[in-house]
N, C-alpha and C positions, 0 to 999 in steps of 0.2 A: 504494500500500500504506500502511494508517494507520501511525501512530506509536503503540506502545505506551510507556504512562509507569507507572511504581508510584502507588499511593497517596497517598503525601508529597507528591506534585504535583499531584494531584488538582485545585485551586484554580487553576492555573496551563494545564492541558491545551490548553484552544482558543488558549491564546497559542502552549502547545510546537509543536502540530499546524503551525498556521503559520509558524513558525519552519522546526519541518520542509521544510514546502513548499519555503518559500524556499530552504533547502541545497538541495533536489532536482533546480530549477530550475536552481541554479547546477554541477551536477552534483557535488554534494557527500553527506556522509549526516551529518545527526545520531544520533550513539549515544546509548545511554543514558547512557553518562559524558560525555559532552558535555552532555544535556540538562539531568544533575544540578548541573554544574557552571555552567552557565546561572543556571539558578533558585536557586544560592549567592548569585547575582551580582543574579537581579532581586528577592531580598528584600533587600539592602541598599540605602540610600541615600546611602550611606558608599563612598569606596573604597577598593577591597582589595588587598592585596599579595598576592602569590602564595601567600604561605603563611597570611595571612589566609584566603585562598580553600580552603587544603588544609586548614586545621582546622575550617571551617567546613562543608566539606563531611565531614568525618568525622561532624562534629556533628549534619547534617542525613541523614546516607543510613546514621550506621551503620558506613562500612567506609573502609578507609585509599585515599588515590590518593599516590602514588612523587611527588618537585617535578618529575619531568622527565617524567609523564604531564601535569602540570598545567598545565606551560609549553606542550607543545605542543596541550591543548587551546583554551587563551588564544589560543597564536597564531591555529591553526584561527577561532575564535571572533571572531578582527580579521580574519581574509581575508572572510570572513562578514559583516563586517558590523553583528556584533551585538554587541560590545562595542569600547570605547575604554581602550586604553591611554594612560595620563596619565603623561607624562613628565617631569614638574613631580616629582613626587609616586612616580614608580616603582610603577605603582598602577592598579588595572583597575575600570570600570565599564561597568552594561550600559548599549547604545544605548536612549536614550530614545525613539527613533522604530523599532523594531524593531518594532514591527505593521502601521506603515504600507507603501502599496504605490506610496506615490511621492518623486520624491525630495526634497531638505532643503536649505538653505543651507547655510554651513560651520558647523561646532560650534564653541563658546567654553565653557571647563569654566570653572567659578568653584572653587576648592576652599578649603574650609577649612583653614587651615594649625592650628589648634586641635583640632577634633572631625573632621577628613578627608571632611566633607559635600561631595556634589557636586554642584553646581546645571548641567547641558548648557542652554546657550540659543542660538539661533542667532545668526548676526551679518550684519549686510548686507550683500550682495555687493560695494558701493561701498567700503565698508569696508578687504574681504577686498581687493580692487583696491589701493588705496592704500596697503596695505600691501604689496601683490606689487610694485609700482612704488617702492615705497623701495625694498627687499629688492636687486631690480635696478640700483635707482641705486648704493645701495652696494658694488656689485659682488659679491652673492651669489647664488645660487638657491636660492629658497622648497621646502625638502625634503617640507615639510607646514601643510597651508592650519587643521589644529586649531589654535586661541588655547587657551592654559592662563593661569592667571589668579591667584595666590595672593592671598586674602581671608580675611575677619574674618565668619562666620555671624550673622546678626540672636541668635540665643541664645547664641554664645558670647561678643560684644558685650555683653549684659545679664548675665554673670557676673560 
């Protein structure tokens, strides 16, 4: 069954369509407040705070969402797959590999601690190793294979 989207998304549809799918697959459903709240997230390149994301999305559709509709679409949206919470930062952006159909190395967020730009790049699995083998030597376990990164953006450097 398609995915109907409004208007305002127009630009975005064959990405939401697949998006969709993807839930489907996973026996999941994208709503339309999910999908809205999606496409808050895939016109920034910035990341967003929760409530960043609820004003934003008022801004964008028109109509209010409750913080604890919007938490628990975020959550939804991390079991998904399709957005990363950045825990540096207390701060949500979408998966930069959310149209692909296969899978990715771990993520490394670079974040601006100036203008909150997010750069996802991946990192090399030798990498991610070496650091799980410290993690272990020191007598921890590795909760989560994301690197967060706080940095200085090439433009906010030339201000």
């Amino acid at each position: 069954m398609p995915h109907t989207h409004t208007n305002t998304h127009s630009l975005t549809d064959p990405l939401m369509d697949k998006v969709a799918n993807k839930c489907a697959e996973n026996g999941a459903r994208l709503t339309p407040k999910r999908s809205k709240l999606l496409a808050c997230l895939l016109k920034s390149n910035h990341a967003l705070s929760a409530y960043e994301i609820i004003d934003l999305f008022k801004q964008q559709n028109d109509e209010n969402i409750s913080a604890m509709s919007a938490y628990r679409i975020l959550e939804f949206l991390e079991e998904q797959q399709l957005v990363h919470k950045l825990q540096l930062a207390n701060k949500y952006i979408a998966c930069k590999h959310i149209a692909c159909d296969h899978s990715h190395e771990t993520s490394q967020f670079l974040i601006c601690i100036k203008c909150s730009k997010v750069r996802e790049v991946s990192i090399d699995k030798a990498v991610v190793e070496a650091i799980s083998h410290n993690v272990t030597d020191a007598g921890f376990t590795l909760a989560s294979r994301q690197l967060e990164v706080n940095c200085v953006c090439d433009k906010c450097t030339q201000l």
